[in-house]
N, C-alpha and C positions, 0 to 999 in steps of 0.2 A: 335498663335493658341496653345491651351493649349496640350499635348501629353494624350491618353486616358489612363484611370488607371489603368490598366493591361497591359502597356509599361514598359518590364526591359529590358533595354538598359544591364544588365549588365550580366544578366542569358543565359549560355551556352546554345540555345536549344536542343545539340545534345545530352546534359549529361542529360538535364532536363527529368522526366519520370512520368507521374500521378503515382498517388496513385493504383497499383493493386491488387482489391480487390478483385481477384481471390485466388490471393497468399495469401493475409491473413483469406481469411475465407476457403479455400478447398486445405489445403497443402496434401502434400503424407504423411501419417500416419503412424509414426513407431509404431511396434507394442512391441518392444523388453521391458525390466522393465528400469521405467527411472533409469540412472547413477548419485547417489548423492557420494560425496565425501566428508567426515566430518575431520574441524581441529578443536584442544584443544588447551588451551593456555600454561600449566603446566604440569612438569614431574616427579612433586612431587610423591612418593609410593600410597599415597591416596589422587587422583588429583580430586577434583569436577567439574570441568570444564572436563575431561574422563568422566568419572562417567555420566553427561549430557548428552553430547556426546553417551555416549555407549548407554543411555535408547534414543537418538532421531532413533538413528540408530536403535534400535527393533522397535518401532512404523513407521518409514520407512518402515521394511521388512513387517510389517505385510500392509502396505499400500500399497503394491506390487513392491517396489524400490529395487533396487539394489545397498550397500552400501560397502564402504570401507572406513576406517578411518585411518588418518595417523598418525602417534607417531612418535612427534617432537626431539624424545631424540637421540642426536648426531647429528646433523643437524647444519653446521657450523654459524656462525655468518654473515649477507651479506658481501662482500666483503674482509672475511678471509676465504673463501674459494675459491672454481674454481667449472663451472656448470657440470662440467666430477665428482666431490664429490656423493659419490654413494646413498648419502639421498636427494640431493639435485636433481638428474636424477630421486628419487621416488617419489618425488614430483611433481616434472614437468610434469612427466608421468601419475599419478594420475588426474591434474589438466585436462590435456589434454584428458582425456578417460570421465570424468565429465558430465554429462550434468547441475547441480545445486550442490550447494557445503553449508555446512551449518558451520559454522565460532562459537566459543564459547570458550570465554575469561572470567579469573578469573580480577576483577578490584582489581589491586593493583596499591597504592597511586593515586587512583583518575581517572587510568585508564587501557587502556588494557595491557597485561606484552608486556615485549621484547619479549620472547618468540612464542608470538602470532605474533608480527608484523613483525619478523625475516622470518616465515614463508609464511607471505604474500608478503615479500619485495623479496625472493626470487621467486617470479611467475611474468616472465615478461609480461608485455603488447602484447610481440610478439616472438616466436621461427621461427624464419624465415619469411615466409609469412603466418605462422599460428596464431592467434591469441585465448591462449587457454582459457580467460576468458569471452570476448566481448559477450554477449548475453544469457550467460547462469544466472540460477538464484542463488540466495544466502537467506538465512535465518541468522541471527544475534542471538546469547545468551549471556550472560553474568552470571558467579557467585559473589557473594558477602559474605565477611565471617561476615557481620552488614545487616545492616537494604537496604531495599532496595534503589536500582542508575540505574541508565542507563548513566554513564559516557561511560562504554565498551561498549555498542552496538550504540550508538550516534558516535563514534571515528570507530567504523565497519561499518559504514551503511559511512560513507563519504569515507571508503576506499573502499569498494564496488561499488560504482559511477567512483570512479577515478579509477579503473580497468573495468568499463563497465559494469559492472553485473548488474540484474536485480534483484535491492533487496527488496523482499516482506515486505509489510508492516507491517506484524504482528511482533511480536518477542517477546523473554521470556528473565525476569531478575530473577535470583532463589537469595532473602534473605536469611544469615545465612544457608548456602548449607550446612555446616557439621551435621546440626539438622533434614535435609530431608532425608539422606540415612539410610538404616539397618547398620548391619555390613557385609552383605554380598555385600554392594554396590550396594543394587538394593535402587531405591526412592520407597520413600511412597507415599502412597495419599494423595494428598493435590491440591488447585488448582493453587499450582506453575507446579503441574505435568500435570493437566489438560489445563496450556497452553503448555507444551510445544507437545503433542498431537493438539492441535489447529495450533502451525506454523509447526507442519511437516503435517498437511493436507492441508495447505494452500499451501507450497512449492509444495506440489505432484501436486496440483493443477497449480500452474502455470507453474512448469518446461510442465507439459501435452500440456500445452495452445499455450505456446511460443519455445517448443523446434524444433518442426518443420515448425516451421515461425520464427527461428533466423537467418536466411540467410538473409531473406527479410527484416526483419526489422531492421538491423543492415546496409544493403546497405545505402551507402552516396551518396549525390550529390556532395559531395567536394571532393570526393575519386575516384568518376567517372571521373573529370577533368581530374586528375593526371596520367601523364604516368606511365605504370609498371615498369619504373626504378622511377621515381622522389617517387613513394609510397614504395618502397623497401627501398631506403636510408634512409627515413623519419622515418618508422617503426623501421628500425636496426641500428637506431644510437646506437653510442657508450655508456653504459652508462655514467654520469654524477654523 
């Protein structure tokens, strides 16, 4: 006699839990400005990857967010430094206060610099039992000093996944970025500038949607299994 087809012989039912769709349609509602946190990829004197950067973060404030941006200059190399390194604790710290973070790298040789991924390599998956990336969202930019790529935000947007984040679809590639500023480093019009108003309203918008339904949506049923020891060791492994 055949088993009926909603027989899992192999599914915990104690961890198993429907879908509630309480919690994702009627969360408790922060009210505070959402927490975006902006990195650049360069620390050159006149960095256009900053320069981006500083204009996403005014059309943030003016979108009613709450921004900080972090200056990667002195920031040790991963694993030639120790996470007590006082730029390396501003970051962490930064990541951690976050609710969405927006990521913009200069593409050099084809893709995003050290710089940029130094920065991202130092934000771990887990400070203890905290997890300060998993759920939050991320926007992708990229400058280019030629014709337009999307090597950099294509190489961002996979490391985004592989730290959990929740990276919105839209994103800007700014061609020939040293032809778009004044001299006073503010961008001109153009609609390279007109997207990137486009992904910082999109980000507002979903950090809005998802921030407080990141709890929910980020619970696992593989994590439920797991005793509060056996998901401690797992998370704080050693790195590799």
């Amino acid at each position: 006699m055949s088993e009926p087809l909603d027989h899992l012989p192999n599914l915990s039912e104690s961890c198993f839990e429907p879908i509630d769709r309480d919690r994702l349609v009627n969360p408790q509602v922060s009210l505070h400005p959402p927490r975006i946190l902006l990195l650049y990829g360069s620390v050159r004197e006149r960095s256009y990857s900053r320069l981006v950067t500083e204009e996403a973060a005014r059309i943030l404030r003016r979108f009613g967010a709450e921004t900080r941006t972090f200056n990667p200059s002195g920031l040790p190399l991963p694993d030639d430094g120790s996470a007590d390194h006082p730029k390396v604790a501003e970051l962490r710290e930064a990541v951690t206060w976050a609710e969405g973070m927006v990521w913009c790298s200069p593409e050099r040789h084809g893709a995003m610099t050290g710089i940029m991924k130094a920065q991202i390599d130092w934000i771990p998956l887990s400070i203890g039992a905290v997890r300060p990336t998993q759920g939050k969202t991320l926007a992708v930019m990229q400058v280019s000093g030629g014709s337009q790529s999307f090597n950099a935000v294509n190489q961002l947007r996979v490391l985004g996944r592989w730290m959990r984040l929740i990276t919105i679809p839209n994103q800007s590639s700014v061609a020939k970025a040293f032809a778009e500023f004044d001299d006073a480093g503010r961008m001109k019009p153009s609609p390279y500038y007109d997207r990137i108003v486009d992904v910082m309203e999109e980000l507002m918008k979903f950090t809005l949607l998802t921030r407080d339904r990141k709890d929910y949506l980020v619970d696992r049923y593989s994590e439920r299994k797991e005793s509060a020891a056996e998901l401690s060791e797992r998370v704080n492994q050693r790195s590799i």
